[in-house]
C-alpha positions, 0 to 999 in steps of 0.5 A, spaced: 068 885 524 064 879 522 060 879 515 055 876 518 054 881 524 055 887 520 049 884 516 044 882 521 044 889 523 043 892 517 037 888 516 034 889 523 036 897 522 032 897 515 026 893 518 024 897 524 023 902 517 019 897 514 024 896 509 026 889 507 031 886 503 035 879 502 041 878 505 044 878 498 042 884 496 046 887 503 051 883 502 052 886 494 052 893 498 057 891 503 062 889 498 061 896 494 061 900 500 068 895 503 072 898 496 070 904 497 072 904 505 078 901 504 080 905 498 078 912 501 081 910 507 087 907 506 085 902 512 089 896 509 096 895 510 100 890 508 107 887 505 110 883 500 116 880 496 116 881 490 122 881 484 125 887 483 125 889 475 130 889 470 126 895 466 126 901 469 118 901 470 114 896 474 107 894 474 106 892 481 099 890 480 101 884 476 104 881 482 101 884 487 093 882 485 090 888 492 095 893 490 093 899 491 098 904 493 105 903 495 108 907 501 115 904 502 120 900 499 125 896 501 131 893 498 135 887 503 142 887 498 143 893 501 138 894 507 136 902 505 129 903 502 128 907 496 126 914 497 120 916 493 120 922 489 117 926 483 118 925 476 120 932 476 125 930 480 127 925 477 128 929 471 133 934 474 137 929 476 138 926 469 135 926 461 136 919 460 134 916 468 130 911 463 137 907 460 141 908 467 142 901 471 145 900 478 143 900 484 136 903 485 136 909 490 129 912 488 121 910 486 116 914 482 109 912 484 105 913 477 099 910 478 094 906 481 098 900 478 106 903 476 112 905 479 119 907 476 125 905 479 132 909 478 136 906 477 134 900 475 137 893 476 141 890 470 140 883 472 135 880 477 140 881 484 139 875 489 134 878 494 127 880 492 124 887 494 119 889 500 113 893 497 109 896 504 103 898 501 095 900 501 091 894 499 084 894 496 078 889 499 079 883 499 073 879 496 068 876 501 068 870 498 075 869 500 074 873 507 068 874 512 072 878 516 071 886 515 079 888 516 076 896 518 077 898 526 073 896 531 071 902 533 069 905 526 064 899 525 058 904 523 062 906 518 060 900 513 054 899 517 052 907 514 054 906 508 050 899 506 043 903 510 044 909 506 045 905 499 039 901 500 034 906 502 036 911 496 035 904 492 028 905 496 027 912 494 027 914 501 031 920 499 030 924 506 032 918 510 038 917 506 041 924 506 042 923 513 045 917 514 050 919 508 052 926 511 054 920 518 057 916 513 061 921 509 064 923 517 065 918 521 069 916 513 073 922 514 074 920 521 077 913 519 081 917 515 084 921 519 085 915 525 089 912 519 094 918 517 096 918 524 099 913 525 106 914 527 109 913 521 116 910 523 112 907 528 110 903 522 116 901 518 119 898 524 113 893 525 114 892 518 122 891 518 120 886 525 116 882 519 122 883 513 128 880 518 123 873 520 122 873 514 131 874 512 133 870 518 
């Protein structure tokens, strides 16, 4: 989907209401409606090597600038993945998890930035770890190409119509297009959460094993 086009048509839509703003004034909208669709939705998958940490608690964001949330991780010393779990978890098996070294076995996503590993490396092994996660909007500096299905296009569109006629105080023609917008966001939602999840760690372990060969 082109920045460009989904532009175009904003402003037509918004002109056949006798309402005009600048490209730049759309293109602010879209950029806040992109994070927020692709946050929500969860729509941006990717995959990245990355160290693993000598400490038992990394910070993803610092080396993986979109990072969003982790869904996988792969450890190609020992061609497992971790097993996500919960601190709660991770306190049944042991009180002093945060001082344990070895090969990590487990994650604990923390947060929008953190996950901790048990155990947790002594030193840097030879081969990095692949992180798969949700990533946030890239920037439309760096990208003119909106990575939303095709067949959820409206969706941005919805939004960036419903913003600037709130911005106009047309009120009553915003709350229409925001309950569209809010259903075709759950639609995309759901069309994501479908997604065979084996079905995804294959094409990525494709990527990993180019990647290793």
């Amino acid at each position: 989907m082109n920045t460009l086009n989904v532009i175009s048509r904003v402003k037509q839509e918004l002109d056949d209401q006798g309402i005009f703003y600048t490209d730049e004034d759309i293109f602010d909208s879209l950029q806040d409606g992109y994070d927020e669709i692709v946050l929500y939705s969860g729509c941006i998958e990717k995959i990245v090597s990355v160290p693993f940490p000598v400490t038992p608690y990394y910070n993803l964001l610092s080396v993986i600038p979109d990072f969003y949330r982790v869904f996988a991780i792969y450890n190609p010393n020992n061609k497992q993945f971790l097993e996500p779990i919960t601190f709660q978890i991770l306190d049944g098996f042991t009180d002093e998890w945060e001082t344990e070294t070895g090969t990590p076995q487990w994650f604990v996503p923390i947060d929008f930035k953190y996950i901790a590993f048990y155990p947790y490396y002594a030193a840097v092994p030879s081969l990095n770890m692949y992180v798969m996660y949700y990533a946030q909007a890239p920037d439309f500096t760096t990208s003119n190409n909106l990575e939303i299905p095709s067949n959820h296009q409206g969706v941005i569109e919805n939004y960036v119509v419903n913003d600037l006629l709130d911005q106009s105080l047309e009120f009553k023609k915003s709350t229409t297009i925001f309950k569209t917008y809010l259903s075709e966001l759950e639609k995309l939602k759901k069309e994501v959460e479908r997604r065979n999840q084996s079905d995804r760690i294959q094409q990525m372990m494709v990527k990993i094993n180019a990647n290793l060969d």
